[in-house]
C-alpha positions as a Markdown table, in Angstrom:
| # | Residue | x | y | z |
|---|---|---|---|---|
| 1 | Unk | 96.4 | 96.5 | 44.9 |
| 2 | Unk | 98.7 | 97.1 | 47.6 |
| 3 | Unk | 102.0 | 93.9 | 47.4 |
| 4 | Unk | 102.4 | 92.2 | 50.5 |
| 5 | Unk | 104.7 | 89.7 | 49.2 |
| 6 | Unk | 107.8 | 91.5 | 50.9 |
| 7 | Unk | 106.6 | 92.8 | 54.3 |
| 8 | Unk | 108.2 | 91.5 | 56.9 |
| 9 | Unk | 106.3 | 90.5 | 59.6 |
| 10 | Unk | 109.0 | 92.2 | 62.6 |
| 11 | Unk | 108.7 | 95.5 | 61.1 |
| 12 | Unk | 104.9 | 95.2 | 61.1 |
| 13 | Unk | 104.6 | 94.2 | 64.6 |
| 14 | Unk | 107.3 | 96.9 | 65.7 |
| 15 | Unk | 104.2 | 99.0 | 64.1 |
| 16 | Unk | 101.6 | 97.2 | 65.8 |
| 17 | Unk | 103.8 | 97.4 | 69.5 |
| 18 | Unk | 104.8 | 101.3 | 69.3 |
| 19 | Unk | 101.2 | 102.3 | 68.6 |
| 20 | Unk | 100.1 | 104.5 | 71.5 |
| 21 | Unk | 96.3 | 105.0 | 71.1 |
| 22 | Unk | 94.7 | 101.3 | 72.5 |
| 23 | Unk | 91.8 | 101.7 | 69.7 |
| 24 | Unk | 95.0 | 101.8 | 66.7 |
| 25 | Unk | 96.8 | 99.3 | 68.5 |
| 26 | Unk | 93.4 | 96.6 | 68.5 |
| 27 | Unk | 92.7 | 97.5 | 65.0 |
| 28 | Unk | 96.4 | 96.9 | 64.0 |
| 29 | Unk | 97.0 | 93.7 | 65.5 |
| 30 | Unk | 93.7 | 92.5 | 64.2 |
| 31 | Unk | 95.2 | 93.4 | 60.9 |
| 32 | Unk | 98.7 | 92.1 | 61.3 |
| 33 | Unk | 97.1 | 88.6 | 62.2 |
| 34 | Unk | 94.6 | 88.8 | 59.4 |
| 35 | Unk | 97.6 | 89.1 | 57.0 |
| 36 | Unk | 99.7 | 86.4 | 59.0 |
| 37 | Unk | 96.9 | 84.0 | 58.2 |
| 38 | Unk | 96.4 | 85.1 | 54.4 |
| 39 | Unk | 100.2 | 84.3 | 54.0 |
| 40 | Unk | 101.0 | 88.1 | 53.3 |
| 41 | Unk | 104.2 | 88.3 | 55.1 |
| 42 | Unk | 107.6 | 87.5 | 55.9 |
| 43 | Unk | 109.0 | 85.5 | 58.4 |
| 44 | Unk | 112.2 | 87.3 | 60.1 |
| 45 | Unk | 115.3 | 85.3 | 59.1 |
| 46 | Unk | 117.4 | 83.8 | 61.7 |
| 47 | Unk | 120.4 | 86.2 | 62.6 |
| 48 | Unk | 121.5 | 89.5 | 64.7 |
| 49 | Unk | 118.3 | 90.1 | 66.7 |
| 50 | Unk | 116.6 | 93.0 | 66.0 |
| 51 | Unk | 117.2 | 96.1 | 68.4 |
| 52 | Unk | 115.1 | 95.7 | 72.0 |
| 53 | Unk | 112.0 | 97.9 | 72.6 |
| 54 | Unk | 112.7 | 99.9 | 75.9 |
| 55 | Unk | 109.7 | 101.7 | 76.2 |
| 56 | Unk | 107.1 | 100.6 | 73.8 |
| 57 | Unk | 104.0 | 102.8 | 72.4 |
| 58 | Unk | 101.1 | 103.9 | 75.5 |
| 59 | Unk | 99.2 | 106.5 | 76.1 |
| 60 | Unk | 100.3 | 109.2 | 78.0 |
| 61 | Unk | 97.7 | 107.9 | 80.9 |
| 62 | Unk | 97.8 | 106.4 | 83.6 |
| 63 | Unk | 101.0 | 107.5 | 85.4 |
| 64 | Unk | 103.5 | 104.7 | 85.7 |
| 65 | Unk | 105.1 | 104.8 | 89.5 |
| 66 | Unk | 107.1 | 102.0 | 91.7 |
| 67 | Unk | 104.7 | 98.8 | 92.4 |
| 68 | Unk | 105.5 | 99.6 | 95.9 |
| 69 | Unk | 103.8 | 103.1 | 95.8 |
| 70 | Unk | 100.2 | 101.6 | 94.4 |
| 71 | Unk | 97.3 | 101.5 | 97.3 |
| 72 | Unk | 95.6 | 97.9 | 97.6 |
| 73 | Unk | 92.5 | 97.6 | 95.3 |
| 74 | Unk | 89.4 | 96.6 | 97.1 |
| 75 | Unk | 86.2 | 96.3 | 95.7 |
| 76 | Unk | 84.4 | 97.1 | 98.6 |
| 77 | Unk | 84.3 | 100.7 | 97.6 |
| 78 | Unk | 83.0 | 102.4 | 94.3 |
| 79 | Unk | 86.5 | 103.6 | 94.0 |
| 80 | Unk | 88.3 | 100.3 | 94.7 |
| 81 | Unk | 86.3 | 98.6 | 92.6 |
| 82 | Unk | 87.0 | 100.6 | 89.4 |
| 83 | Unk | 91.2 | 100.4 | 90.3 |
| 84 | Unk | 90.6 | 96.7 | 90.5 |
| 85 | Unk | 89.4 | 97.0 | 87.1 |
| 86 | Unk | 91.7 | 99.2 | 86.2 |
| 87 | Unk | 94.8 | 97.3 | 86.9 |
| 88 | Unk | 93.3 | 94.3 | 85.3 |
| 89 | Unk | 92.8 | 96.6 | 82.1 |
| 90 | Unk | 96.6 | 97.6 | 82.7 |
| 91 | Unk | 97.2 | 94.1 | 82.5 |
| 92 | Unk | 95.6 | 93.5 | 79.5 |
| 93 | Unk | 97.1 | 96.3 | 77.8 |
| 94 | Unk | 100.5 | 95.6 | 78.8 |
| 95 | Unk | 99.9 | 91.6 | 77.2 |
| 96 | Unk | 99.4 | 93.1 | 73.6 |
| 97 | Unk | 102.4 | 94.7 | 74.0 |
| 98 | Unk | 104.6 | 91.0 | 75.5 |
| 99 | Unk | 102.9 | 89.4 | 72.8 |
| 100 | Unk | 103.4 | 91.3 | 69.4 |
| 101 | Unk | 107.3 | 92.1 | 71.3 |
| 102 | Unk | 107.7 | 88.5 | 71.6 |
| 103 | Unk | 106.5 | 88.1 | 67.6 |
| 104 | Unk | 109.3 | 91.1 | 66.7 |
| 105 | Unk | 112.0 | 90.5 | 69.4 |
| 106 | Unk | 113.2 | 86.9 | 68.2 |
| 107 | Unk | 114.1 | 85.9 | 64.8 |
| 108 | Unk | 114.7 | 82.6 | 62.9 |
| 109 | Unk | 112.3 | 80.8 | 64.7 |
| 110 | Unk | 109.4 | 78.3 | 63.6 |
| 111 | Unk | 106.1 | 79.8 | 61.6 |
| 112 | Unk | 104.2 | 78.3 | 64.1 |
| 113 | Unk | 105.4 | 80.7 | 66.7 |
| 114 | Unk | 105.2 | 83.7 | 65.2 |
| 115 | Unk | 101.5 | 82.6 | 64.4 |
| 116 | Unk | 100.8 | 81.6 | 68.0 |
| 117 | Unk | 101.8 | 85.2 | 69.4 |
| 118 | Unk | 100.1 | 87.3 | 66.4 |
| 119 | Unk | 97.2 | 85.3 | 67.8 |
| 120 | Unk | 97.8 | 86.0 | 71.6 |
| 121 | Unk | 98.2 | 89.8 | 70.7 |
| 122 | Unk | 94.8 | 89.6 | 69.0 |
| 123 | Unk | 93.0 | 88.3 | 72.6 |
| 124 | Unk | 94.8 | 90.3 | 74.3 |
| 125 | Unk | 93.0 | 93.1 | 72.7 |
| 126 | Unk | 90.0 | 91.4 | 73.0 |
| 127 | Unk | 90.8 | 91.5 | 76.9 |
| 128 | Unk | 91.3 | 94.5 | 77.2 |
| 129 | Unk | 88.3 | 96.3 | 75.6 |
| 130 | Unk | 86.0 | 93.4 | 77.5 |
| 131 | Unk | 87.8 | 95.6 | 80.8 |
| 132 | Unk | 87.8 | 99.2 | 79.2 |
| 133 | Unk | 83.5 | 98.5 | 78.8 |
| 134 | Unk | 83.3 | 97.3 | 82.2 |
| 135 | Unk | 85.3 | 100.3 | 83.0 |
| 136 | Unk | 83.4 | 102.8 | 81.3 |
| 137 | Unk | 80.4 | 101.4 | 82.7 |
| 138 | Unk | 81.8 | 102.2 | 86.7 |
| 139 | Unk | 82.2 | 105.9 | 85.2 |
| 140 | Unk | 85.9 | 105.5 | 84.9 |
| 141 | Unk | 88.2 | 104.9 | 81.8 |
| 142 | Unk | 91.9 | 103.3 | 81.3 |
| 143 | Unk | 94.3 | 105.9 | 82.6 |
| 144 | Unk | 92.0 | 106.8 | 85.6 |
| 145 | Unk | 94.4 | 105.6 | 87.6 |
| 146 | Unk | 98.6 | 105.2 | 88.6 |
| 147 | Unk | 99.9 | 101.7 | 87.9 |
| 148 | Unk | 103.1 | 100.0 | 87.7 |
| 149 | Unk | 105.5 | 98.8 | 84.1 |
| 150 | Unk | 106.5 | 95.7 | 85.9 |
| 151 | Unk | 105.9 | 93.7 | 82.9 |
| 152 | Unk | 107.4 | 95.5 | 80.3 |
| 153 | Unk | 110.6 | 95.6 | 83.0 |
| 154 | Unk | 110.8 | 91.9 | 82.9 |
| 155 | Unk | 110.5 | 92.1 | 78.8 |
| 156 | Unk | 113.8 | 94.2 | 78.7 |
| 157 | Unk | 115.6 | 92.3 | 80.9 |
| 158 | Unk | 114.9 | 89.3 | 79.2 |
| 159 | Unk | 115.2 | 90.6 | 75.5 |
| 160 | Unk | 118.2 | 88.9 | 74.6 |
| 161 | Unk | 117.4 | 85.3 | 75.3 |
| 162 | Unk | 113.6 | 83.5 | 73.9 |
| 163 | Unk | 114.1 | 81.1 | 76.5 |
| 164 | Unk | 114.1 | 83.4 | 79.5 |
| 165 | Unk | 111.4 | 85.3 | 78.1 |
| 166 | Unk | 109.2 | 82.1 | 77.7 |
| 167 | Unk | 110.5 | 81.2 | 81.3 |
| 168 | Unk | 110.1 | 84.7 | 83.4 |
| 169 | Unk | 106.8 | 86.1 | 81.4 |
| 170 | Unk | 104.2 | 83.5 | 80.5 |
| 171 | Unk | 105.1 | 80.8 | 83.1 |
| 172 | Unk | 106.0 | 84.1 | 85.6 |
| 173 | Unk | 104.1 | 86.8 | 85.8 |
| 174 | Unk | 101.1 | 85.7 | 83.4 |
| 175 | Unk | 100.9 | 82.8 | 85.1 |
| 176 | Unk | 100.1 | 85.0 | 88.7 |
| 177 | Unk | 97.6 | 85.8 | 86.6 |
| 178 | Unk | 96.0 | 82.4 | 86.5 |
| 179 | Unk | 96.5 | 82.5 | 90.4 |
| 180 | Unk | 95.0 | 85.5 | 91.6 |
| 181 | Unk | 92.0 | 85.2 | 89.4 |
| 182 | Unk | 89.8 | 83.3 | 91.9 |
| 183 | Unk | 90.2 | 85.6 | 94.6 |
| 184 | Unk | 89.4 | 88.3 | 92.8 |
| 185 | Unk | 86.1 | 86.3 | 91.6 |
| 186 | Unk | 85.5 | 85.7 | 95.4 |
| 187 | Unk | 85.8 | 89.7 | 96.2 |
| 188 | Unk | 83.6 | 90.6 | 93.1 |
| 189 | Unk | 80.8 | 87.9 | 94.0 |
| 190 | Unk | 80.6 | 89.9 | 97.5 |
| 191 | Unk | 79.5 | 92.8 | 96.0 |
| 192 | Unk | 77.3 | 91.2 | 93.2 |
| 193 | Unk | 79.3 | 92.2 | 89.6 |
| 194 | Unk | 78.4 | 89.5 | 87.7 |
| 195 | Unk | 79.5 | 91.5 | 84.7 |
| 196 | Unk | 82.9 | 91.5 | 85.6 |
| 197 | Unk | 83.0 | 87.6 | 86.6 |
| 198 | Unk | 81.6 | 86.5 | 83.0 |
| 199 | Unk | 84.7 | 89.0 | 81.5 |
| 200 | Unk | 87.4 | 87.1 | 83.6 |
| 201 | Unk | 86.0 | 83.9 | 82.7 |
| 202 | Unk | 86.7 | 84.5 | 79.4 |
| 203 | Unk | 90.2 | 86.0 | 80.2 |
| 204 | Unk | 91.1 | 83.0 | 82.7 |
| 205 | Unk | 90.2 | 80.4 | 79.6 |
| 206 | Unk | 92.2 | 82.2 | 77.4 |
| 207 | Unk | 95.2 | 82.7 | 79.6 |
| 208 | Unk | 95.6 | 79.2 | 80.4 |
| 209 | Unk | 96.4 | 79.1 | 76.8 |
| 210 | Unk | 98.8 | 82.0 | 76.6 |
| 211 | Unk | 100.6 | 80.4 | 79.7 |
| 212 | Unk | 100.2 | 76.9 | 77.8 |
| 213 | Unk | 101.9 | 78.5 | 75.0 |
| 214 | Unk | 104.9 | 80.0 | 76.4 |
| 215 | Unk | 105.3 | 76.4 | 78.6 |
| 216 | Unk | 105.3 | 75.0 | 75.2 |
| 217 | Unk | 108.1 | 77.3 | 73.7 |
| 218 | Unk | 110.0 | 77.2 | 77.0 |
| 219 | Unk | 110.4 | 73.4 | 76.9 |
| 220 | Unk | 110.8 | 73.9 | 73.3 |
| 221 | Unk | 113.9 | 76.4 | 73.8 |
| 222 | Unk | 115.4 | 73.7 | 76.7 |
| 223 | Unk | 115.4 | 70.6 | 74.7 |
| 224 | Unk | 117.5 | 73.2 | 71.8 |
| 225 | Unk | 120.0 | 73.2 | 74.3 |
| 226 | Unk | 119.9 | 70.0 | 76.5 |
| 227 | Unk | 118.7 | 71.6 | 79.5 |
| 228 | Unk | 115.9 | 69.9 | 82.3 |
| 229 | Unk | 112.8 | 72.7 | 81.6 |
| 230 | Unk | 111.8 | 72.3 | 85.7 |
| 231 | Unk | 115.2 | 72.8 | 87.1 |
| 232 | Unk | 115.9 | 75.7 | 84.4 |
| 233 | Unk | 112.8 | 77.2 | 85.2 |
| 234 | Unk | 114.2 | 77.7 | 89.1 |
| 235 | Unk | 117.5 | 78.7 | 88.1 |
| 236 | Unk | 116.0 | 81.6 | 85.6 |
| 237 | Unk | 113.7 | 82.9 | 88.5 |
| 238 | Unk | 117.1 | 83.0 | 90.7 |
| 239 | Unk | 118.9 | 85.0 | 88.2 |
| 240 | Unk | 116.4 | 87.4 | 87.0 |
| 241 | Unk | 114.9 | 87.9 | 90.5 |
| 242 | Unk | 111.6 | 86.9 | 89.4 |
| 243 | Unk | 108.4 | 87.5 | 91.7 |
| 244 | Unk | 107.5 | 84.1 | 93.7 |
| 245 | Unk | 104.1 | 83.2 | 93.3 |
| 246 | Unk | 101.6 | 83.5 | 96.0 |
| 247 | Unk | 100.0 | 80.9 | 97.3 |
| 248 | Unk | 97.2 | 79.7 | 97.0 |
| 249 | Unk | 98.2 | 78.9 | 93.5 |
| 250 | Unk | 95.5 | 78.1 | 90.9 |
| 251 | Unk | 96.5 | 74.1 | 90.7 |
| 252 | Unk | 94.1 | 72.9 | 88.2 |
| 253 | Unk | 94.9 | 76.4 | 86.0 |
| 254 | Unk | 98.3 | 75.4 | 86.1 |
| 255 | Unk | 98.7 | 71.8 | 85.5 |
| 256 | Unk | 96.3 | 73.2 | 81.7 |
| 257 | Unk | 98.8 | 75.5 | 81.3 |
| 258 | Unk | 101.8 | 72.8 | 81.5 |
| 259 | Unk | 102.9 | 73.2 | 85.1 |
| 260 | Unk | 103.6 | 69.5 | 86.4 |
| 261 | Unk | 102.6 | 68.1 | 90.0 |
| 262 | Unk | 106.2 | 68.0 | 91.6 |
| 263 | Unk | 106.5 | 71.4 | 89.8 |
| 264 | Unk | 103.5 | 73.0 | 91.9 |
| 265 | Unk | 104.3 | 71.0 | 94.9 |
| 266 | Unk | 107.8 | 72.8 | 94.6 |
| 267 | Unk | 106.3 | 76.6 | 94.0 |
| 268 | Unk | 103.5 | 76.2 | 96.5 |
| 269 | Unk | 106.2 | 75.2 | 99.2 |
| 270 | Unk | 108.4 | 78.0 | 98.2 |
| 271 | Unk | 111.5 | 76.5 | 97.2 |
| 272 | Unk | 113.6 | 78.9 | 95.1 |
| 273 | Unk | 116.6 | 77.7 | 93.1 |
| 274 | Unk | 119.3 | 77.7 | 95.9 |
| 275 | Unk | 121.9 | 79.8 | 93.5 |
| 276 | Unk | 123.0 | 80.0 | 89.8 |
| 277 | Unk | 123.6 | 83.4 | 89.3 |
């Protein structure tokens, strides 16, 4: 029988987040958490943080090119309908990644955290083949299309710092997430894909968890240090150059995943931190 009494969690997850083929990568995580819960590894000990992940493991499709460069999805079309999809399933794939990163990036932390993440990998996954069927059944597949690494650019830039990441990922860009999901509910309603709209049901429930979470660690992180979590939260999306949300925001998503009233009041009137760079 195989001893698990000395694997280190990090260096299974470092696995788990270099893995190129999305099937190994599922399977893995699934794993990974399985052995998390059974007690089977070892949590990373606080110290010199473990070296960042620049370009973690993806297969060789789709293309990655500058946001700027990527046509507007519309679902009106056969073909716009499956790069909707498609960049949803990008998403997806890219949040396995955030997740198991932010379980191997940060060391000496709570058990609870690492447990929490292992877990948000594991959905992720779920996510994502959820998309890659709805996919398959327009006739397309993941990698079908170009899309952009504008996640896994704000994971590097915040790799040295567990607050900033909580800050500029969950409560960031996954919490766009949370926003732009009713619109595109509204667009796939038009054109009857009912299909689709149960999947990101799923997905929007389970986001306003992982957005929870990382609201939870954020404030977590602030009170470590004596720092005000809303006022932080600005100056971090002034220094990193964070994306502003667009409004409409998803209020009653939010305030589930943490966000307070003056909090949304402040990003729905766009109000950026006026400088602390």
């Amino acid at each position: 029988m195989q001893d698990f009494s000395h694997v280190n969690l990090q260096a299974r997850a470092l696995e788990a987040l270099m893995s190129c083929s999305p099937a190994l990568k599922a399977a893995q995580v699934d794993t990974l958490l399985a052995d998390w819960q059974a007690g089977h590894l070892v949590l990373p000990e606080a110290g010199a943080l473990p070296p960042p992940v620049l370009d973690p493991g993806r297969p060789e499709r789709p293309e990655l090119v500058p946001h700027t460069e990527l046509p507007r999805r519309r679902p009106g079309s056969p073909g716009g309908h499956a790069a909707l999809l498609h960049a949803i399933a990008h998403i997806e794939f890219n949040a396995i990644n955030l997740a198991l990163d932010c379980a191997y990036r940060f060391s000496g932390l709570p058990a609870d955290y690492y447990g929490a993440w292992l877990g948000v990998a594991a959905e992720e996954a779920y996510h994502f083949s959820l998309i890659e069927a709805r996919l398959k059944d327009l006739g397309h597949a993941y990698g079908d299309f170009q899309a952009h690494n504008g996640l896994w650019e704000m994971a590097i830039k915040t790799a040295d710092d567990p607050l900033a990441r909580m800050a500029l990922v969950p409560r960031v860009l996954e919490a766009r997430g949370l926003d732009a999901t009713p619109p595109i509910v509204s667009a796939l309603k038009r054109i009857g894909d009912a299909e689709t709209i149960a999947v990101l049901d799923i997905i929007l429930r389970d986001e306003i968890g992982h957005v929870a979470l990382g609201d939870r660690w954020f404030r977590y992180f602030c009170a470590e240090r004596g720092l005000a979590p809303e006022a932080t939260y600005l100056v971090l999306m002034a220094r990193f150059d964070a994306p502003w949300p667009p409004r409409p925001l998803n209020v009653e998503a939010r305030r589930k995943a943490g966000f307070s009233d003056a909090e949304i009041a402040c990003l729905e009137a766009g109000k950026a931190a006026s400088t602390v760079r």
